[in-house]
N, C-alpha and C positions, 0 to 999 in steps of 0.2 A: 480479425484479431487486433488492428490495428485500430479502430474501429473501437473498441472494448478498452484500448491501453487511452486511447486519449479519451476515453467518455470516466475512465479513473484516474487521471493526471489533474483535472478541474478541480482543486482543493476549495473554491467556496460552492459546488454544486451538492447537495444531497442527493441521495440514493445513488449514489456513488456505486460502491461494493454492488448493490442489486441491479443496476446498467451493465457494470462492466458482467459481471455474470451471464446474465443475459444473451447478452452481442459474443460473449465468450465459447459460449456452448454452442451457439449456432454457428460459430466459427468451427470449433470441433466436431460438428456433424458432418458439417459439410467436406471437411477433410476427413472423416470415417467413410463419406459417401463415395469418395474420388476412391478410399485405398479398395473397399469394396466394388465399385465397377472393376478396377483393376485386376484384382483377382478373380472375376467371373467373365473375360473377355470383353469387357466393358456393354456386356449384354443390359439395357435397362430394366427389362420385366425381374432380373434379379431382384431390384429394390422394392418393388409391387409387392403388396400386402391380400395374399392370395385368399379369396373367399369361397374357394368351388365347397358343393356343396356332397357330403358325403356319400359315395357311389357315383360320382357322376364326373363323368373324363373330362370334361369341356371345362378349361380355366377360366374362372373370372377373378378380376381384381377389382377389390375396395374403390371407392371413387368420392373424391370431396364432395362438397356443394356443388365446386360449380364445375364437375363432371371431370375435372384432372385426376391420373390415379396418386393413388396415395402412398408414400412410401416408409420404408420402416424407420421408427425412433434412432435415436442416440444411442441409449441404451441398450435398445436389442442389437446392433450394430457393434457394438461397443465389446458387449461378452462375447457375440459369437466371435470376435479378433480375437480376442484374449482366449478365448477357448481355443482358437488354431494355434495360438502361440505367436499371432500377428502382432496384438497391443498387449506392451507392459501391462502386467497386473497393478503393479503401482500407478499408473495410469489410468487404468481406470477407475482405482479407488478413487483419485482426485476426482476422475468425471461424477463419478457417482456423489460425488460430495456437492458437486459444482452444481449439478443437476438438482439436488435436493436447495441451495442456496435459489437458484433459478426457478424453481416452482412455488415456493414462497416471496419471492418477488413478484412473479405473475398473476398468484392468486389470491392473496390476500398480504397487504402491508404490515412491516413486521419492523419495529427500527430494532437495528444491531449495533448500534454506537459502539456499547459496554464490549462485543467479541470482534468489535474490526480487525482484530492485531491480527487472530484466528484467520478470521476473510483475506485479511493481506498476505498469510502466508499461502492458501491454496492458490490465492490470484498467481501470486506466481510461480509455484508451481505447474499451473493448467497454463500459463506461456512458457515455460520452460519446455515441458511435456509436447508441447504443439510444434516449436520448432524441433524436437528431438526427431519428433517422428516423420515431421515432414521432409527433415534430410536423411531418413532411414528409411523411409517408404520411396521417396520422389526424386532424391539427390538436390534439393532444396537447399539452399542454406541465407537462413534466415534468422542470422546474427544480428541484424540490427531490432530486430524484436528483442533480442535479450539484450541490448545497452539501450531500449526504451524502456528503463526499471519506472515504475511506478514509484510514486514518491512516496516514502516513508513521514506519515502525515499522522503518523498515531501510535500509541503506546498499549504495551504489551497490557494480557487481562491480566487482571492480580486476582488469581485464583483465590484468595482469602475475601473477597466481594461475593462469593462464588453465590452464595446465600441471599445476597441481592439482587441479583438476577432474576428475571423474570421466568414462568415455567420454558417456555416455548425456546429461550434463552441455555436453560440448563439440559435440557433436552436433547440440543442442536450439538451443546457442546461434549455433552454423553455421545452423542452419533459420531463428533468426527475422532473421539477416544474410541472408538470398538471399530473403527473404518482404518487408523492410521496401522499401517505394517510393523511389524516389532521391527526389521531388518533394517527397516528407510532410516538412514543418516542426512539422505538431499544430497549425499555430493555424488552422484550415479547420473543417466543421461536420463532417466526419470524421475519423476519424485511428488508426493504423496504432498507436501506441504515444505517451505522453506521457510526454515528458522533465521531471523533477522538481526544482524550485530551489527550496533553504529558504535563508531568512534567517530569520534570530534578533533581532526587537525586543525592546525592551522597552515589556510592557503591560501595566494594572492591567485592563485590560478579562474579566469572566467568560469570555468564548470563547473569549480565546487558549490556545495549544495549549500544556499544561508540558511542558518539555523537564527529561529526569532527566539531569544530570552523575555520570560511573561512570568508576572506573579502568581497566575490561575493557579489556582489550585490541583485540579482536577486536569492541568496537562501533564504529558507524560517527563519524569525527571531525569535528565542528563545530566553528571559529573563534567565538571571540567580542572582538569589537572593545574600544577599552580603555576605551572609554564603560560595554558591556554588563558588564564585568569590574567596572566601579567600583560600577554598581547592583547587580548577584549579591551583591559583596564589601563593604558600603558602610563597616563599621565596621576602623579600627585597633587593638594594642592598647590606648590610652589609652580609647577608647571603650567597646569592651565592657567593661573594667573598672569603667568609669564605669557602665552599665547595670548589669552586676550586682550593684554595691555597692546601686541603687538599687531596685532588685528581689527583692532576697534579706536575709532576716533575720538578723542576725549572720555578716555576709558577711565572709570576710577574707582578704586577698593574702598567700595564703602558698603553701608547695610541694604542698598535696594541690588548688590554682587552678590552680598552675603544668602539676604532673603531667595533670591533666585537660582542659585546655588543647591544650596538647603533643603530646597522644594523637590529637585532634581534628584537629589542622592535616595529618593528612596523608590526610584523608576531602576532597575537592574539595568534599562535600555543603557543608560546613562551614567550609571554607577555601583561602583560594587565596596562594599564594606569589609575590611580586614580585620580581623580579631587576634590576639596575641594566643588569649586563651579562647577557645568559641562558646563557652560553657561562662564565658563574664564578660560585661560589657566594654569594660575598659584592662589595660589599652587599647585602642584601638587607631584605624586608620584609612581613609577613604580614597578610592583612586578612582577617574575616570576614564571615559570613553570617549573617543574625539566624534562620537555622535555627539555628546551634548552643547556642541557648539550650532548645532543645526537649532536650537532653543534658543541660545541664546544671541544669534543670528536678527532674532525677532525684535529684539530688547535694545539692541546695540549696532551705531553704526559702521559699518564695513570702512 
């Protein structure tokens, strides 16, 4: 599982969601396979996938290629729990969802850009689900898998796309609507899919998470309050002029400040435009970012 969280932690790898799935589910089995011994006196031929043949006393069991016996899926593992009353039913609906993600990964490539949000909420749910059980089957506790949160690196689907989607796309996204529980809220020690709320503080703290400002279009849009606007943007121009005079060696206000300036203000990284009314262009008023000295760094000397 750990294993699955850092193969989706890698934000410039593709197939992301489809790895971490993957590595996910065989992590899942493999702890369906432990609570399963468990329950049968840790006999093995339990998990043996029995072939005898009908009328005939003599047990054989299924055998791979290369003569190992074979043992039973995820999934058959999976309900007969849940049918004892061993594995949450919500639980397994995630597996069963996880499962369905995993077999379209393995056997024929599928890109999900457009329903990651969907993927990133079973992602964590099926880690959530995994340490739940493992501290409820094993006396396990393995908390530090739930503060390895997977980066929130994408933005919710906007169901009015819904029609641009591809079939295979609206399909998957019909399967996990007739899969999710009416009941599931996610805040229970199981849960079917977790729904994801960012807010945007402001923190000097090492751990907080940097958020990068971009004009794509197509990324996902965060609000920022006009508190958070005032610390992003904290300098006017009187300001930064004032720093660079103080900063820069035979610094001087002139039009190659002006031009380079100018150039800047329309990068968000660097600057942010204030409007009196937002509906008209003027008045208005431009404040920066003490990134844009990292520019003008280049121009000017220290």
């Amino acid at each position: 599982m750990i294993a699955a969280i850092d193969a989706h932690n890698r934000l410039q790898a593709s197939y992301r969601e489809e790895t971490f799935s993957i590595l996910a589910v065989n992590a899942w089995e493999l702890l369906l396979k432990a609570k399963w011994l468990a329950e049968n006196k840790n006999r093995l031929n339990s998990l043996y996938i029995n072939e005898a043949k009908a009328g005939s006393r003599r047990r054989r069991y299924k055998k791979s290629r290369s003569g190992t016996y074979r043992t039973h899926g995820l999934l058959y593992l999976a309900r007969k729990l849940s049918a004892d009353g061993i594995l949450d039913d919500i639980a397994l609906r995630n597996l069963e969802a996880m499962v369905e993600v995993r077999d379209t990964a393995i056997h024929f490539y599928s890109p999900r850009s457009r329903i990651s949000a969907e993927l990133f909420g079973l992602a964590l749910a099926c880690v959530k689900n995994f340490t739940s059980a493992a501290e409820d089957w094993f006396g396990q506790n393995l908390a530090d898998l739930r503060t390895s949160v997977l980066p929130i690196s994408l933005g919710p689907v906007n169901l009015r796309d819904f029609e641009a989607l591809s079939t295979d796309e609206r399909s998957f996204l019909r399967y996990l609507e007739e899969q999710r529980p009416e009941h599931d809220d996610g805040s229970g020690s199981y849960a079917f899919a977790v729904a994801i709320e960012v807010k945007l503080v402001g923190s000097g703290s090492p751990e907080a998470t940097s958020v990068r400002l971009t004009s794509d279009p197509s990324a996902p849009a965060i609000r920022l309050t006009e508190k958070q606007v005032k610390d992003r943007y904290p300098w006017d121009y009187k300001e930064l002029t004032r720093r660079c005079k103080e900063r820069y060696s035979g610094f001087k206000v002139n039009s190659e400040y002006h031009s380079l300036r100018k150039a800047l203000e329309n990068d968000p990284k660097y600057a942010h435009e204030r409007r009196l009314d937002p509906d008209k262009p003027r008045p208005k008023k431009v404040f920066y970012s003490p990134a844009i000295l990292e520019v003008l760094d280049r121009h000017y000397k220290r």
